[in-house]
LUMVO-843770 format. One record per residue (C-alpha): residue in three letters; chain; x, y, z. Coordinates in steps of 0.2 Angstrom, whole numbers, plus 5000, padded with zeros to 4 digits. Layout:
- type, mol, px, py, pz
- ALA, A, X, Y, Z
...
***
This chain:
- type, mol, px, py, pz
- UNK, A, 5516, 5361, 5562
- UNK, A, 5510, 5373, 5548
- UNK, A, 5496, 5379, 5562
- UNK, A, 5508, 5384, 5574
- UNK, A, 5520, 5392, 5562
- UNK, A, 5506, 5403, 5558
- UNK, A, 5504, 5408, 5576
- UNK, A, 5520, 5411, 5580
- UNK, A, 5523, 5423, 5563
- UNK, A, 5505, 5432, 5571
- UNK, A, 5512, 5434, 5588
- UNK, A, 5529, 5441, 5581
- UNK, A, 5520, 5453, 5569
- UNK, A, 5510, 5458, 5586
- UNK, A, 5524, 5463, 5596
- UNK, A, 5534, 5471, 5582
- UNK, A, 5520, 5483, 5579
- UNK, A, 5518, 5487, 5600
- UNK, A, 5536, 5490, 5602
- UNK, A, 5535, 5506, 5598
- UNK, A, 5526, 5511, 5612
- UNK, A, 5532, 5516, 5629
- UNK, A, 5546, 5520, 5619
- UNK, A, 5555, 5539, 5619
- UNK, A, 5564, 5547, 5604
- UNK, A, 5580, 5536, 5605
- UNK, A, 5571, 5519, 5607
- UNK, A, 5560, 5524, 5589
- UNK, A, 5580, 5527, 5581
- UNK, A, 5584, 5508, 5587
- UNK, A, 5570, 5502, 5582
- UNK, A, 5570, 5508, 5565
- UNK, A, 5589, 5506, 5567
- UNK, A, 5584, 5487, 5567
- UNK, A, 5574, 5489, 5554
- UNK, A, 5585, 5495, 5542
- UNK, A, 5600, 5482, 5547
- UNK, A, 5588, 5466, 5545
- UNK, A, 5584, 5471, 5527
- UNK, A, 5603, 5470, 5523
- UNK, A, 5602, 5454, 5533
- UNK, A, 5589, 5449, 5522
- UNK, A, 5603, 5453, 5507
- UNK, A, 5615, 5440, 5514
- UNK, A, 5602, 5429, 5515
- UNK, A, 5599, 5428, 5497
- UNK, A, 5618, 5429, 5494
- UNK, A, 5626, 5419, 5506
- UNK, A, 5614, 5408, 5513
- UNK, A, 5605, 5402, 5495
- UNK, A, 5620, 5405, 5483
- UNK, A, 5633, 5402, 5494
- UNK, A, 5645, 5418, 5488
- UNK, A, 5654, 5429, 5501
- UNK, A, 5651, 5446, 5502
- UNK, A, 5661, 5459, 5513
- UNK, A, 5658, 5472, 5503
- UNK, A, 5642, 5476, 5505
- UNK, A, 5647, 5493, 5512
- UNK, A, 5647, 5498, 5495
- UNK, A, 5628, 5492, 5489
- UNK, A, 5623, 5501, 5505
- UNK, A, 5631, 5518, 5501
- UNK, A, 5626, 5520, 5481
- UNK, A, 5608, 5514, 5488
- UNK, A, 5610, 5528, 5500
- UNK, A, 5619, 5542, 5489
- UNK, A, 5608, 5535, 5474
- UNK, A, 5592, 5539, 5482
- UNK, A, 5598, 5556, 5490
- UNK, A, 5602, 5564, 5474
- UNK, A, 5587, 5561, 5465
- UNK, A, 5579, 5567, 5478
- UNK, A, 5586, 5583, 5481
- UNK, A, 5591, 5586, 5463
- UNK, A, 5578, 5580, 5453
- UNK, A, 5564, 5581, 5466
- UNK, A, 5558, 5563, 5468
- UNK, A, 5547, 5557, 5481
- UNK, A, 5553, 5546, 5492
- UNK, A, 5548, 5531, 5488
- UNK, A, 5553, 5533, 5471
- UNK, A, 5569, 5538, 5477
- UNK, A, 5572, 5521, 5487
- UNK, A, 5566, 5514, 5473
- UNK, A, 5580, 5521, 5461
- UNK, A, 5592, 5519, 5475
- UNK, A, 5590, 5501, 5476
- UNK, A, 5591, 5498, 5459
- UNK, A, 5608, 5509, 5456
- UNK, A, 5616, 5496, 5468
- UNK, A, 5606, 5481, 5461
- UNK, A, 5616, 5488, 5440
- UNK, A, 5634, 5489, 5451
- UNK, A, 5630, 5471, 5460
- UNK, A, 5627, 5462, 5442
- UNK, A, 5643, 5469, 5438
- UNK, A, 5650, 5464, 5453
- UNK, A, 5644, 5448, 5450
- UNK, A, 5655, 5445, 5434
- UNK, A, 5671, 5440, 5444
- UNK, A, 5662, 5428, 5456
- UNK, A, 5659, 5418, 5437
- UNK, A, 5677, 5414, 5439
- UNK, A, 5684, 5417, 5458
- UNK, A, 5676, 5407, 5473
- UNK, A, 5678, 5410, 5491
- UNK, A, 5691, 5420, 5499
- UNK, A, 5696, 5427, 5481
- UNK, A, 5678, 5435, 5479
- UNK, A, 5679, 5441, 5496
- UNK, A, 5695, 5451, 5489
- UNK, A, 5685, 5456, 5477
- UNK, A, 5671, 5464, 5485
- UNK, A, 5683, 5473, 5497
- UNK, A, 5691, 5480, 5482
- UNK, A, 5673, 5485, 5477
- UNK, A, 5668, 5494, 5493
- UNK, A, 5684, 5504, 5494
- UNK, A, 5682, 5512, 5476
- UNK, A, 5667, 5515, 5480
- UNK, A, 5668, 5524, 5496
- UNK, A, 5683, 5535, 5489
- UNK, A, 5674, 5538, 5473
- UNK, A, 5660, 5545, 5482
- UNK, A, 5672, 5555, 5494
- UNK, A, 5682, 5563, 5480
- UNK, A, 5669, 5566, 5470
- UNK, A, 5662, 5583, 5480
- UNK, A, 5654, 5592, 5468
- UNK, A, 5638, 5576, 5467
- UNK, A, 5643, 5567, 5485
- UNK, A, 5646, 5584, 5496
- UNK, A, 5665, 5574, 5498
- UNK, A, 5671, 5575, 5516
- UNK, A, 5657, 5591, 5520
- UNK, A, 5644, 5576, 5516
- UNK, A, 5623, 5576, 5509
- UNK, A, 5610, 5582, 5520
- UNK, A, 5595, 5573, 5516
- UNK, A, 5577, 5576, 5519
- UNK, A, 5565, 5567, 5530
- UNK, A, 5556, 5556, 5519
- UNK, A, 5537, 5560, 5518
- UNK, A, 5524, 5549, 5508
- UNK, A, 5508, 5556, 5499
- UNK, A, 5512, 5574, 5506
- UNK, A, 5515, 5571, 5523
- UNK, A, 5531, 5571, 5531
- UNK, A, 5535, 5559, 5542
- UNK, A, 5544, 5569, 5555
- UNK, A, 5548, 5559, 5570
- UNK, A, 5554, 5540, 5568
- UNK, A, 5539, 5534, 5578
- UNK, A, 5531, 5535, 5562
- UNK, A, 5544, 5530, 5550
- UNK, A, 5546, 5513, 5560
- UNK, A, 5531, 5508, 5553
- UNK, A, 5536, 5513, 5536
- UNK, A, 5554, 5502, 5540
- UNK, A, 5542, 5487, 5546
- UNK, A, 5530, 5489, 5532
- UNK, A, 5546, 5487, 5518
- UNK, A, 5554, 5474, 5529
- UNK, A, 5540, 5463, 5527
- UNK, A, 5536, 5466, 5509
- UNK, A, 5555, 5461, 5507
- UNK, A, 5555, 5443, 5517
- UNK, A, 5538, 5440, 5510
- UNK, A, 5549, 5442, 5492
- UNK, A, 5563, 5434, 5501
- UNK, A, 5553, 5417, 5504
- UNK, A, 5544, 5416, 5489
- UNK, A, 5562, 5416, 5479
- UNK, A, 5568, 5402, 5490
- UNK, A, 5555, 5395, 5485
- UNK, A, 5553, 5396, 5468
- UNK, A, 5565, 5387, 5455
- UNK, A, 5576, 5399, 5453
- UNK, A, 5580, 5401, 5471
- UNK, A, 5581, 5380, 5473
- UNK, A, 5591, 5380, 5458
- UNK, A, 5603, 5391, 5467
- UNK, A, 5603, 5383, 5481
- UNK, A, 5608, 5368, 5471
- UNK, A, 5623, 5376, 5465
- UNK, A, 5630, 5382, 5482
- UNK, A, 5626, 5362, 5488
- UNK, A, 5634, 5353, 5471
- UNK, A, 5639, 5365, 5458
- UNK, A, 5646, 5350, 5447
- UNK, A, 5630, 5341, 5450
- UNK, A, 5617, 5355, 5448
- UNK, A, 5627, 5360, 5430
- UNK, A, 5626, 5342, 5424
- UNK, A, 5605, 5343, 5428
- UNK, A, 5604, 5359, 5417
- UNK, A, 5606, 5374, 5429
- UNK, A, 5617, 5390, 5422
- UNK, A, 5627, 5393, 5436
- UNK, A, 5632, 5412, 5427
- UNK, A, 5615, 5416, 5427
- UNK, A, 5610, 5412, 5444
- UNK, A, 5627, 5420, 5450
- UNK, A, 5618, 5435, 5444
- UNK, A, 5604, 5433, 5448
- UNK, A, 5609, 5432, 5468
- UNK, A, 5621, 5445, 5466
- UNK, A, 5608, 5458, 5459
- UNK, A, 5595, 5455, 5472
- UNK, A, 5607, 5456, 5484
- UNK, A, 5612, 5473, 5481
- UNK, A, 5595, 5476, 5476
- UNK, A, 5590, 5475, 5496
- UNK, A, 5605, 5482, 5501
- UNK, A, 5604, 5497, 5491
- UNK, A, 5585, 5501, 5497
- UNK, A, 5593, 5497, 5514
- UNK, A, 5606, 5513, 5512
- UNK, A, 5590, 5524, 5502
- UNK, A, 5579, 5523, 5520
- UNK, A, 5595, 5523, 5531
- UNK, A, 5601, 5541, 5522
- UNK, A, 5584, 5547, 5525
- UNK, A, 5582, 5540, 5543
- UNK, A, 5601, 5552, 5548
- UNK, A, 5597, 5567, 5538
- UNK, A, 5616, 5569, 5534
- UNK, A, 5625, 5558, 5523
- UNK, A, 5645, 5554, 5526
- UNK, A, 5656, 5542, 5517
- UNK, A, 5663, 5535, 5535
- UNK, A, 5648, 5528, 5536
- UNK, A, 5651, 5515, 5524
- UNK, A, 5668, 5511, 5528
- UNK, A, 5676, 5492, 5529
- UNK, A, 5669, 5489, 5547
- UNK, A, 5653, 5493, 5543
- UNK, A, 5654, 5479, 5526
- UNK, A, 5663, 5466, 5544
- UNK, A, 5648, 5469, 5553
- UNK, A, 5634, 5466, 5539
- UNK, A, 5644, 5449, 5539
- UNK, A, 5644, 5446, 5557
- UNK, A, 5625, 5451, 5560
- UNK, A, 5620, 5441, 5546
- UNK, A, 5629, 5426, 5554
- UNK, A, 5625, 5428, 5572
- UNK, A, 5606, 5428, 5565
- UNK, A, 5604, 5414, 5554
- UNK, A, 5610, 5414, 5535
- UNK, A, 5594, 5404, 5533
- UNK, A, 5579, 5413, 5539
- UNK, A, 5571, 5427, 5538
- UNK, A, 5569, 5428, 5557
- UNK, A, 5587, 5425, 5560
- UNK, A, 5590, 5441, 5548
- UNK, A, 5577, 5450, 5562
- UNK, A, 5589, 5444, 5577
- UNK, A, 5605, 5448, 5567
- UNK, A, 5598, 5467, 5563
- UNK, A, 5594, 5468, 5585
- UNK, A, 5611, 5463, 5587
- UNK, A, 5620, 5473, 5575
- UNK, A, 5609, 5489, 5582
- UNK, A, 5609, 5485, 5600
- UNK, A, 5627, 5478, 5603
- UNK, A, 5636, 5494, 5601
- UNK, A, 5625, 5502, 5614
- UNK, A, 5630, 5485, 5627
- UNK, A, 5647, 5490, 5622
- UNK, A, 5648, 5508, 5622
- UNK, A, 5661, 5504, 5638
- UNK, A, 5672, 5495, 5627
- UNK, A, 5674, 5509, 5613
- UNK, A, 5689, 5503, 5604
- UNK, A, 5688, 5483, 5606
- UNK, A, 5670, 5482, 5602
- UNK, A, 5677, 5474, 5584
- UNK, A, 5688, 5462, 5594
- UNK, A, 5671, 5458, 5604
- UNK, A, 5661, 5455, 5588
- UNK, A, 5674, 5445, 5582
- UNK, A, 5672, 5432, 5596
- UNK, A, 5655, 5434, 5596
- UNK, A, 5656, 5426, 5577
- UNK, A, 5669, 5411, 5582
- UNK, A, 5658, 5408, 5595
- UNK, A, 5644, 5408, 5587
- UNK, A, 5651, 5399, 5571
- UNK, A, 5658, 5387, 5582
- UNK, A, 5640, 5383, 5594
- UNK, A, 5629, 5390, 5585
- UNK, A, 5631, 5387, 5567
- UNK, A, 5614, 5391, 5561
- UNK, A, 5612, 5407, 5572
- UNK, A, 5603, 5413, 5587
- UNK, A, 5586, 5408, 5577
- UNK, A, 5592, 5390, 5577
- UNK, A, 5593, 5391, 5597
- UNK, A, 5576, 5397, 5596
- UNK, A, 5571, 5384, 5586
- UNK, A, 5579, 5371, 5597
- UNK, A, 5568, 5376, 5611
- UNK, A, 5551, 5376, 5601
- UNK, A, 5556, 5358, 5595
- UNK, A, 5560, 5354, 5615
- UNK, A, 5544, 5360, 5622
- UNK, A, 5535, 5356, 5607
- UNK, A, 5523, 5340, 5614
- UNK, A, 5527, 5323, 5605
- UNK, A, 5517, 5318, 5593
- UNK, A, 5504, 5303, 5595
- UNK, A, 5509, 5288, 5587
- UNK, A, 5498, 5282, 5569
***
């Protein structure tokens, strides 16, 4: 089992390294469109899927990763990894804070709560014109790394990948540890996990700030893959559809966070007919999905590998 796993992970690393190719201008944007979604994915994983605490105001993380990075950038110089850098970590301070009500509020109440967040930020950073540019917006400069500028997104695609991986690699190691079984623990039996010794405000945290963490450097390489930064882009149906994509992949896996970024970048391409009730379309999508597919479209993949997967001989 561990064999194949290994070769499967090899074949999917194989093809999203040729994708690029064949591909014109517009397919390398997708792509590292993809990219850029599946590392918030990877956020909700952490968040949702091993802490169990809704988020639909991850808009917000996404735009002080993105504004955060840009700023240091332009105004202070930094190079662009540094800048990521510095915008993940602005959003990871503001999701430790955000973290502080979820100690007391659960569920639908949290998810008031992280609303309320994602509108102060997104007006904050609008009236604020003299940092954020207001309604005018931030131009942003293609990123370069070691003094070359990466000026077609052919090339930044691998830069996207290369983070994305180092991410899930993270990603699965934290499920992994104790910390990240001792949160899962909690979203299983809070009670229970708190009578075995588990601090359940610490690990709230903990969840929350790595969470925004992703999500913030999400928003630094998204600002530097537009070149022009606006606060409608970080509005409430953008925090609806990190939700939905997360969901439609898999809350679980870090494959189902690469499914749920393709659909949230190639859906409103499919749809481009349907302008206005493309949110009522990715509504039913998610009942449908919630309702058939519970674990995402990786768990119908994983059906099928268990199906043609040959039975094992008996002992």
């Amino acid at each position: 089992m561990k064999h194949a796993r290994t070769i499967a992970t090899l074949l999917v690393l194989l093809v999203l390294v040729a994708l690029p190719f064949g591909l014109g201008h517009y397919g390398y944007y997708i792509l590292a469109t993809v990219m850029i979604y599946a590392i918030v994915a990877l956020s909700l994983n952490v968040l949702i899927g091993m802490g169990g605490q809704i988020s639909i105001g991850h808009a917000g993380f996404w735009a002080l990763g993105a504004y955060g990075s840009a700023l240091v950038v332009i105004k202070l110089g930094f190079p662009f990894l540094a800048g990521v850098l510095v915008g993940g970590l602005v959003a990871a301070i503001f999701g430790a804070l955000v973290a502080l009500p979820a100690l007391r509020v659960q569920g639908h109440y949290l998810a008031i709560a992280t609303l309320g967040f994602a509108l102060f930020v997104q007006q904050v950073l609008f009236e604020w014109e003299g940092l954020t540019g207001g309604r005018q917006g931030l131009f942003v400069p293609r990123p370069s790394l070691f003094g070359y500028e990466l000026q077609t997104d052919f090339s930044y695609y691998y830069v996207l990948l290369a983070v994305f991986l180092l991410l899930a690699w993270i990603t699965g190691n934290f499920a992994g540890s104790h910390t990240g079984r001792s949160l899962m623990a909690l979203k299983m039996s809070s009670v229970a996990a708190e009578c075995c010794g588990i601090a359940r405000p610490i690990h709230i945290i903990i969840a929350f700030t790595i969470s925004a963490f992703f999500t913030g450097v999400s928003g630094a390489l998204y600002g530097h893959l537009l070149g022009h930064l606006s606060t409608e882009t970080f509005s409430l149906a953008v925090s609806l559809s990190f939700l939905t994509m997360a969901v439609i992949g898999g809350l679980h896996s870090r494959a189902g966070a690469l499914l749920g970024g393709a659909y949230l970048a190639l859906a409103p391409e499919l749809l481009r007919e349907f302008k206005d009730a493309q949110m009522v379309i990715y509504g039913i999508t998610l009942i449908l999905c919630v309702q058939f597919l519970p674990g995402g479209l990786i768990s119908l993949v994983e059906r099928v590998w268990t199906i043609r997967r040959p039975p094992r001989a008996a002992p």
